[in-house]
C-alpha positions in Angstrom: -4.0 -55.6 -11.9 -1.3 -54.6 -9.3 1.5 -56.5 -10.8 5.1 -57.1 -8.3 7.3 -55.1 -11.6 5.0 -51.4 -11.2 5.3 -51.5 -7.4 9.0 -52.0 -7.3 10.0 -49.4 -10.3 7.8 -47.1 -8.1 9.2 -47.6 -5.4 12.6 -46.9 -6.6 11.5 -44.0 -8.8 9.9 -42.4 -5.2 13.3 -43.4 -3.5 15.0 -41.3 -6.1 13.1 -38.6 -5.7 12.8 -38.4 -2.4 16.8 -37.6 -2.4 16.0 -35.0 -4.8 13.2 -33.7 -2.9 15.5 -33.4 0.7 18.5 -32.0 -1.0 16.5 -28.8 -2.7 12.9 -29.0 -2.5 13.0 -29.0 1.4 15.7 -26.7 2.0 13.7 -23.8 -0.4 10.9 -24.3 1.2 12.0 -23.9 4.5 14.1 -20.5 3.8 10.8 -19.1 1.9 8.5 -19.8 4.2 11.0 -17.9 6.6 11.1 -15.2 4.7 7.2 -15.0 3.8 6.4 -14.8 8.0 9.5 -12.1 8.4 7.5 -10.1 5.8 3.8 -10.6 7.0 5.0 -9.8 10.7 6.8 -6.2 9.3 3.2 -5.5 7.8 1.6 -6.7 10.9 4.0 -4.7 13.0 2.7 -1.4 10.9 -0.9 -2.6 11.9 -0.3 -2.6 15.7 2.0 0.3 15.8 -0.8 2.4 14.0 -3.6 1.4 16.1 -5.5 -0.6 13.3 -5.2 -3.5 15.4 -4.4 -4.2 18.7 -2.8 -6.9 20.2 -4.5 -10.2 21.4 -4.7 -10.4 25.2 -4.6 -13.8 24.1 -2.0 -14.9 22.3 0.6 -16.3 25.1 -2.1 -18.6 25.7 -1.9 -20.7 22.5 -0.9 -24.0 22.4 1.9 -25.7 20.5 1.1 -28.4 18.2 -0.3 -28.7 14.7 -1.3 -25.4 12.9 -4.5 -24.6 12.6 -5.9 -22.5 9.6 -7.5 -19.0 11.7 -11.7 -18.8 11.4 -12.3 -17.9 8.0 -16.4 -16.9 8.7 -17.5 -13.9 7.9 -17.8 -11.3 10.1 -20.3 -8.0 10.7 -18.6 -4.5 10.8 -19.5 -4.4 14.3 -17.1 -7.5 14.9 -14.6 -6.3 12.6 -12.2 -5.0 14.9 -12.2 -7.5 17.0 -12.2 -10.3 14.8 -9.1 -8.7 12.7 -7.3 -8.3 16.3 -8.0 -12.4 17.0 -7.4 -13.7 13.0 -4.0 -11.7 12.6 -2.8 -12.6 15.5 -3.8 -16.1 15.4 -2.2 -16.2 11.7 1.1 -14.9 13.0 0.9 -17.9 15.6 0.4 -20.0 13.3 3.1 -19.1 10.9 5.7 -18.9 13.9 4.8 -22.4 14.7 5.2 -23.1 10.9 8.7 -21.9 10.7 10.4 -22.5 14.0 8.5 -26.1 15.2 7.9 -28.0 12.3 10.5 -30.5 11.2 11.2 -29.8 7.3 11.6 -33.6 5.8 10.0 -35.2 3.6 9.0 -38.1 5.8 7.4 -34.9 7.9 5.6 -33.3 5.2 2.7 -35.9 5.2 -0.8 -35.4 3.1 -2.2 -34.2 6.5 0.7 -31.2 6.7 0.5 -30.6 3.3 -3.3 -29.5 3.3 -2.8 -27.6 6.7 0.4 -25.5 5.5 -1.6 -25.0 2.4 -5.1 -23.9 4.4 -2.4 -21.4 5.9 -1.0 -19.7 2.8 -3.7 -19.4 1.2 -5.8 -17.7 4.2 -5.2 -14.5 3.0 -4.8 -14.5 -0.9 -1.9 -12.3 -1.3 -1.8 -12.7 -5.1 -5.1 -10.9 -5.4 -5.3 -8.4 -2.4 -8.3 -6.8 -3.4 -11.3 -4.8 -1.8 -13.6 -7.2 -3.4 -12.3 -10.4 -2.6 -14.5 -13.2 -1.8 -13.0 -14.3 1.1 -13.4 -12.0 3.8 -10.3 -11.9 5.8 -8.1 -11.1 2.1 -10.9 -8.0 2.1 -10.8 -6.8 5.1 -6.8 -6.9 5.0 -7.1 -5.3 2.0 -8.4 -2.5 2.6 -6.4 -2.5 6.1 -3.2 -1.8 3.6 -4.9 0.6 1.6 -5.7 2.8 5.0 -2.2 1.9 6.3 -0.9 3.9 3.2 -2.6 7.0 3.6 -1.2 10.1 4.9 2.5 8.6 4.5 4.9 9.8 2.2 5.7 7.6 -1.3 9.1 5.8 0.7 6.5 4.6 3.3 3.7 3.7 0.5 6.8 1.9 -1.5 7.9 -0.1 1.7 4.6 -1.3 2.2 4.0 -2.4 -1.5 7.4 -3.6 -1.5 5.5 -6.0 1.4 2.5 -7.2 -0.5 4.2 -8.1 -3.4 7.0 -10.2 -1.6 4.1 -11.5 0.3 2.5 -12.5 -3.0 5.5 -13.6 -5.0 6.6 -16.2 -2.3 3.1 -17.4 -2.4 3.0 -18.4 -5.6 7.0 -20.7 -5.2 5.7 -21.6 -1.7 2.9 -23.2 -3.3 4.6 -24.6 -6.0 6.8 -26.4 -4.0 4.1 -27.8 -1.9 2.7 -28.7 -4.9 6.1 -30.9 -5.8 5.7 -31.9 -2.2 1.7 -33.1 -2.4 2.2 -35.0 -5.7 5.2 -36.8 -3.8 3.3 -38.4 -1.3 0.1 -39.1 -3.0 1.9 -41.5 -5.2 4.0 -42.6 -1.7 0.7 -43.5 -0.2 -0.6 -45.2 -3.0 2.2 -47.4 -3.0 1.5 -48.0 0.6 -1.9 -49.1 0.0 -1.1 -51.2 -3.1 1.9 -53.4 -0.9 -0.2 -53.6 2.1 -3.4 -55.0 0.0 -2.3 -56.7 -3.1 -2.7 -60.0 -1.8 -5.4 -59.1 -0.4 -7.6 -58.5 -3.9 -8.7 -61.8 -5.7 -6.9 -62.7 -8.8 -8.7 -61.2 -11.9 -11.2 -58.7 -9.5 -11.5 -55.1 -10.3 -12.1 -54.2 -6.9 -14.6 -51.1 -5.6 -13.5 -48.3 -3.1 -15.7 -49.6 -0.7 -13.6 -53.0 -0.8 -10.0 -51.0 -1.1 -11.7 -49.6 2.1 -12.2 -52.6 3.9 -8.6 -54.2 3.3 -6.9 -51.0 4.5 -9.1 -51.2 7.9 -7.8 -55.0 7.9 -4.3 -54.2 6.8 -3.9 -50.7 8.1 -5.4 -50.1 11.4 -5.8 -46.3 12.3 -4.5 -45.6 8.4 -6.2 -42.1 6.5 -8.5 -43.5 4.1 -8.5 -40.8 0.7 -11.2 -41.8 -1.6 -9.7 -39.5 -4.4 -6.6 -41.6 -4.5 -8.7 -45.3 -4.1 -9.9 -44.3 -7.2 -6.9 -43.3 -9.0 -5.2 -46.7 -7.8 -8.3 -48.5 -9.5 -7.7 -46.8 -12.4 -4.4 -46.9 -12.9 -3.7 -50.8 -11.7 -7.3 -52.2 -13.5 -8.1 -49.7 -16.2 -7.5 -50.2 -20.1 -5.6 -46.9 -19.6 -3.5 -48.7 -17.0 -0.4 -48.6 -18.9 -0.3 -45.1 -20.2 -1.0 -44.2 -16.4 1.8 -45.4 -14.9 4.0 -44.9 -17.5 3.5 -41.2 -16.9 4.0 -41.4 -13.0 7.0 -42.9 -13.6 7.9 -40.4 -16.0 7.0 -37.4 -13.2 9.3 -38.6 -10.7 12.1 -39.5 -12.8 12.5 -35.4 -13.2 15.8 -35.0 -12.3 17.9 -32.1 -9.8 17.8 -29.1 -12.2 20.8 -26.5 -12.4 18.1 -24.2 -10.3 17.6 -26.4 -7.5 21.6 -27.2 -7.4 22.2 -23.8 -7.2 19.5 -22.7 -4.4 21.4 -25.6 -2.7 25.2 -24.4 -3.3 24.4 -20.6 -1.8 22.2 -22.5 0.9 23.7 -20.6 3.7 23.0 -17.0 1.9 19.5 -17.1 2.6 19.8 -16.7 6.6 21.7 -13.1 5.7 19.2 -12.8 3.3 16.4 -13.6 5.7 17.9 -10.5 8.0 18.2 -7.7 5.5 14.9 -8.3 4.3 13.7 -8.0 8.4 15.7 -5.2 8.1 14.1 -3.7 5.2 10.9 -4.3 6.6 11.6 -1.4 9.0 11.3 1.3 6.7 7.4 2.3 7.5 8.5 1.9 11.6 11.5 4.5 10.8 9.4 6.7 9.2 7.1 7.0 11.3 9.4 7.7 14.1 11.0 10.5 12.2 7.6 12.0 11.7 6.7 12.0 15.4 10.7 13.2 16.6 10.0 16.3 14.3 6.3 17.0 15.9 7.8 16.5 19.3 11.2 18.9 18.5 8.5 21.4 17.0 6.7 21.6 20.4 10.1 22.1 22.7 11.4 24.7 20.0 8.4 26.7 20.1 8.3 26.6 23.5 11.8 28.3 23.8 12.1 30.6 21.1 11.2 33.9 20.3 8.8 35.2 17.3 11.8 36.6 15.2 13.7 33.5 16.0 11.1 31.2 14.5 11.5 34.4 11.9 15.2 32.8 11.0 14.5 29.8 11.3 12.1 29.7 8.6 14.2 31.8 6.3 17.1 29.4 6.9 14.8 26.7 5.7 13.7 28.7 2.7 17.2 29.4 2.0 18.2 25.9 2.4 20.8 27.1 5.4 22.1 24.4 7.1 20.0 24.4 10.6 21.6 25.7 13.5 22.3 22.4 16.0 20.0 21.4 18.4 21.6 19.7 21.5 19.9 17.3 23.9 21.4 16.4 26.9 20.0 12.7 27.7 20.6 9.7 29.2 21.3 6.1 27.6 20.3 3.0 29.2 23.3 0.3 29.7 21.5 -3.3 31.4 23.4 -4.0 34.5 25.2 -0.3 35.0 23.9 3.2 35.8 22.9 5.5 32.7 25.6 7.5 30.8 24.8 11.2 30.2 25.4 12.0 26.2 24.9 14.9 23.9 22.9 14.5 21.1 22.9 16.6 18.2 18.7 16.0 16.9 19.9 17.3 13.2 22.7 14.8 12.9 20.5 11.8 14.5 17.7 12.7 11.8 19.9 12.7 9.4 21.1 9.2 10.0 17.8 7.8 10.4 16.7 9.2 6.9 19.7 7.6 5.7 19.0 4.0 7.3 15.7 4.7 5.6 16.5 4.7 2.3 19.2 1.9 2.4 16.4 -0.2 4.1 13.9 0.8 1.7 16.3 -0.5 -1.2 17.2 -3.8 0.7 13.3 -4.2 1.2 12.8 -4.0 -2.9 16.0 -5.8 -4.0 14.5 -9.1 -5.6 15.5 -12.6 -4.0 18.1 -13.4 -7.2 19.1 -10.2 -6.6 20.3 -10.4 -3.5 21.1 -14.2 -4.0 23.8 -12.7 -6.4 26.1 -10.4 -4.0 28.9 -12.5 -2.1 28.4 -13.6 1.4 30.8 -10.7 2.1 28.3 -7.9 1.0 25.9 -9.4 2.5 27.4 -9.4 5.5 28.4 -6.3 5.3 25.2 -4.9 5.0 23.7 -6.7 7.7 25.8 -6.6 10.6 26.0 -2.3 9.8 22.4 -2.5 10.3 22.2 -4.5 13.2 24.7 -2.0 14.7 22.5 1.0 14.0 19.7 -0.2 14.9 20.7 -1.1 18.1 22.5 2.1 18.4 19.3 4.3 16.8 17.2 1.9 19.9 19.1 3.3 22.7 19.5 6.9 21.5 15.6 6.6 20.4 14.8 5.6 23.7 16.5 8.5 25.4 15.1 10.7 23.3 11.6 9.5 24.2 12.1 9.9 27.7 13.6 13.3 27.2 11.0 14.9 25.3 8.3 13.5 27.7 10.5 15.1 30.7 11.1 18.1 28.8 7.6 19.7 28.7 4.9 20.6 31.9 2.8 17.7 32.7 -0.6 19.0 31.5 1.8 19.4 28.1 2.3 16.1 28.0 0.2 14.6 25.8 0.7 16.7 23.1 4.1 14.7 23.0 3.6 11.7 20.2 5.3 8.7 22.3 7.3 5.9 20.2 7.4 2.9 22.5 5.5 0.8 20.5 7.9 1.2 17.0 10.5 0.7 20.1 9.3 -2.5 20.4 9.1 -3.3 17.0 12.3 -1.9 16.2 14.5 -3.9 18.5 12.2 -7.3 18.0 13.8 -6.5 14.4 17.3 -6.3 14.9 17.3 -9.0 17.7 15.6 -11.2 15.1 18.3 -10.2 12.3 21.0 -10.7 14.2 19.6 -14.7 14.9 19.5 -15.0 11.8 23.4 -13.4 11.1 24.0 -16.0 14.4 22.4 -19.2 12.4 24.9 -18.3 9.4 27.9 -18.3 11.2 26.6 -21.6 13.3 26.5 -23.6 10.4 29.2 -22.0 8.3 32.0 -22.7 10.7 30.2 -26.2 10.9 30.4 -26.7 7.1 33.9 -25.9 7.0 34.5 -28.3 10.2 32.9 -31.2 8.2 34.9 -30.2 5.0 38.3 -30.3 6.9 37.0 -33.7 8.2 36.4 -34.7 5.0 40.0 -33.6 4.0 41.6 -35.4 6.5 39.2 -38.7 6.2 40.5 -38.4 2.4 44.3 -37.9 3.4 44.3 -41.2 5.8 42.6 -43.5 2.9 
C-alpha cells in the first residue's frame, strides 16, 4: 500500500538528484545538443550550396513554440525533392528552436519535452545512416551524403565523414542523458500521483488503473494521465514484489556526482570555444569548394590572355614544380558605412592560405570532444579567434574576387564563370556564429570571476 515512509525517502532521494541532475546532467546536455545542430547545419550548408536541396521559401514563416518532430511519411521519388527541401529545413527549425529557446532545467524537461526532443534526435538515425534504412528520411539522407561525396577530393570526403560520425556519436550521449532525464521524472510524477491520491484509495484496496484514473481527474484537473506508469505504481505500492521495487528506485537515484560529470562541470566554459572551432571545422567542404571554383574561374581569365607558348611555360613550370609566376588582381574590398578600398591581390598567395585554413579546419573538425576538452582555454582561444580573423578576412577578399572575375570577362562569357555567393553566405553565417560563441565565453567568464571576487570579499568581511 502507499505507506507515508516510501513517499518521503522518495522524495528526498529525487531532491538529491535533482541537484545532481542541474549541476551536470543539464549543463552537458545543453552544450551537446549545441554542438549536434552546429554540425547538422555544416552538412546542411553542403546540401544547399550544392544544389541537392534548396532552400524553403517557407521557413521565416514558422512559428515559435514547442518543437515539432518534421513529417516522417513516406514519400514517392517524384516528391523527393521537394519533400527533402521542406523536412530538412523544418528539422533545422526545429533544432534552432531546441537550442536557443528552450529553458535547460530540470523542472523544464517534463515527460512531454522529453518525448518531443527525443522524436527529434532520433528523426534521422545518425547511428545507422544507411541506404536501406527503414525509415525513409535516414535513407533518403543517406544516400544524399553518399552523392555529396562524389567528385570531391579525400579532405572534402573526410570533412563530411568527420560530420556523420560526430552527428552519430553525440546521438548516442544526447540520448543517454535524456535517458537519465526520462527516468527522473517518471519517478517525479509518480510521486505526484501517489501524494495527491493516497488518501484517496481505501485502506486495504488494490486499486485498478481505471480507478488511479478517476482520482487524478478528481485530484488533478488538466493532469497527463500515463497508463504505463499507473501500472508501475500498482505494482510497486500493492505487489508482493513491492519491496524489492522500491528498494531499487531508491537505489537508482541515490547514484551519486561521478568524477566525469564533476569534470564536464569544472571546464564548463570550454565547450562555447569548443562549440566555435567545431563551426569552424565544419567549413572545410565550403572552402574546398571555393578553391575548386577560384581555379576554374583563374583558368578562364588566363587563357583568355595568354599566348600558346605561354600556356607552353606555364605547364612546364608546373611539371617542374617552379614556383608560379604571381598573378595580381586589382579589386575592390567592401568596408559597411565607407567607400571601397582598391587592393592588390596576389591569387597564388590567397590560395595558398585558403589551402592552409583547410587543413587546420579539417583537423579541428576530426579532433574528438576529450580531445579538445584537454587543450587550455588559452589554445583554444588561440585557435579560434585566428580563424575568426581569417575568415572574415578570406569573406571580404572572396567577395572581391567574385565580383572581379564576373567583371573581368564579356558578358555572353559570363556564365562560364562558377559564382560563390552561396558558400559566401555560408561562410560568414560561420564565423559570425563562432565568434557568438567566443562572445558567450568571455560573457560568463568575466562574470565567473566577478562572482568569485564577490565571494572573496563576502569571505573577508565575515
Amino acid at each position: 500500500m502507499m505507506d507515508e515512509d516510501y513517499q518521503k525517502a522518495l522524495s528526498e532521494a529525487l531532491q538529491a538528484r535533482q541537484e545532481v541532475i542541474e549541476k551536470s546532467v543539464m549543463l552537458t546536455l545543453k552544450e551537446e545538443l549545441r554542438a549536434f545542430y552546429n554540425a547538422y547545419g555544416s552538412l546542411y550548408a553542403m546540401l544547399l550550396t550544392k544544389g541537392m536541396v534548396k532552400e524553403d521559401p517557407y521557413k521565416q514563416d514558422v512559428q515559435i513554440g514547442e518543437i515539432k518532430v518534421p513529417a516522417t511519411e513516406a514519400f514517392s521519388d517524384a516528391e523527393k525533392n521537394e519533400q527533402l527541401t521542406i523536412r530538412l529545413s523544418h528539422y533545422d527549425t526545429q533544432l534552432d528552436m531546441l537550442v536557443n529557446f528552450y529553458q535547460f532545467h530540470v523542472t523544464y524537461f517534463t515527460l512531454d519535452r522529453i518525448k518531443r526532443v527525443l522524436g527529434l534526435i532520433k528523426y534521422i538515425d545518425w547511428i545507422n545512416l544507411t541506404e536501406d534504412s527503414s525509415s525513409p528520411i535516414t535513407r533518403a539522407v543517406a544516400e544524399l551524403t553518399s552523392q555529396l561525396r562524389k567528385g570531391i577530393d579525400a579532405l572534402g570526403v573526410g570533412g563530411i565523414v568527420g560530420l556523420i560520425q560526430r552527428l552519430s556519436k553525440l546521438s548516442r550521449s544526447i540520448l543517454g542523458y535524456l535517458e537519465v532525464l526520462s527516468n527522473f521524472n517518471r519517478e517525479t510524477y509518480k510521486l505526484e500521483v501517489r501524494t495527491a491520491i493516497s488518501k484517496r484509495i481505501p485502506e486495504g484496496k488494490s486499486p485498478s488503473v481505471v480507478d488511479i484514473k478517476k482520482q487524478i481527474a478528481a485530484a488533478m484537473p488538466g493532469q497527463s494521465v500515463y497508463t504505463k506508469l499507473l501500472e508501475e505504481i500498482i505494482k510497486e505500492d500493492y505487489s508482493s514484489q513491492s519491496q524489492e521495487l522500491r528498494e531499487n528506485i531508491l537505489k537508482s537515484l541515490k547514484l551519486t556526482q561521478n568524477k566525469k560529470d564533476t569534470a564536464v562541470h569544472e571546464v564548463s566554459l570550454k565547450h562555447f570555444l569548443i562549440e566555435g572551432i567545431q563551426i569552424l571545422g565544419g567549413l572545410t567542404p565550403i572552402l574546398l569548394e571555393v578553391g575548386a571554383k577560384l581555379d576554374a574561374n583563374e583558368t578562364i581569365l588566363i587563357n583568355r590572355k595568354i599566348s600558346f607558348w605561354d600556356k607552353v611555360k606555364r605547364l612546364l613550370a608546373q611539371i617542374l614544380n617552379k614556383e608560379p609566376e604571381a598573378v595580381i588582381y586589382e579589386v575592390e574590398l567592401q568596408n559597411p558605412g565607407s567607400s571601397p578600398v582598391k587592393v592588390s591581390v596576389d591569387f597564388n598567395q590567397f590560395r595558398n592560405k585558403i589551402d592552409r585554413k583547410i587543413k587546420q579546419f579539417n583537423s579541428a573538425a576530426n579532433t574528438s570532444l576529450p580531445k579538445l576538452a584537454a587543450l587550455s582555454d588559452e589554445q583554444l582561444i588561440k585557435f579560434l579567434e585566428q580563424g575568426i580573423r581569417d575568415m572574415q578576412s578570406c569573406h571580404k577578399t572572396l567577395n572581391a574576387l567574385d565580383d572581379y572575375f564576373k567583371q573581368a570577362v564579356d558578358q555572353h562569357e559570363r556564365d562560364q564563370i562558377k559564382g560563390i555567393k552561396p558558400e559566401l553566405s555560408t561562410l560568414k553565417n560561420a564565423y559570425i556564429k563562432a565568434n557568438q560563441r567566443y562572445s558567450d565565453y568571455t560573457i560568463q567568464k568575466e562574470e565567473a570571476e566577478q562572482l568569485k571576487k564577490l565571494d572573496i570579499v563576502q569571505k573577508d568581511q565575515v
